[in-house]
N, C-alpha and C positions, 0 to 999 in steps of 0.2 A: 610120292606121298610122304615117306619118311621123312624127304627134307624139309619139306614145310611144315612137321610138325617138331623137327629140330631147330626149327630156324623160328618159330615160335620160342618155343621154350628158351630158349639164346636171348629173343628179344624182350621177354617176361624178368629174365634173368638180369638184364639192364635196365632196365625199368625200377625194380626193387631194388638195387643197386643203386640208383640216382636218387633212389627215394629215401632211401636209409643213411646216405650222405647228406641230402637236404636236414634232415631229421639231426643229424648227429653238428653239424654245422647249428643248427638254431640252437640246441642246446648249448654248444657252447660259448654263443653270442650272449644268453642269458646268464646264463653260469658266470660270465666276466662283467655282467654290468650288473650284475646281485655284490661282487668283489668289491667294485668302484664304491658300491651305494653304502657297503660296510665300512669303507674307509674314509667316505665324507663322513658319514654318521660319527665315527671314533673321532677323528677333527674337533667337528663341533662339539662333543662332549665334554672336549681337552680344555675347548676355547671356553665352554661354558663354567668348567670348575677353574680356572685359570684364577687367581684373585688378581681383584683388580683394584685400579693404585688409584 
């Protein structure tokens, strides 16, 4: 009986594990294309005060 309520808890334990890495992963797919979206933005900012001939 013990084992199988160790061998639960183990599997709960990788579960939340798998879950908290999906979780930490998305975060920082967004975190790097919020990055990208600030560095076209300052681009275009540059291009737009740029005087033009």
């Amino acid at each position: 009986m013990r084992g199988i309520i160790l061998a639960g808890i183990a599997l709960l334990g990788v579960v939340t594990a798998a879950l908290a890495s999906w979780f930490v992963e998305k975060i920082g797919d967004v975190e790097e294309a919020g990055e990208e979206t600030q560095r076209d933005v300052e681009e275009l900012a540059d291009e737009v005060r740029a005087p033009t001939k």
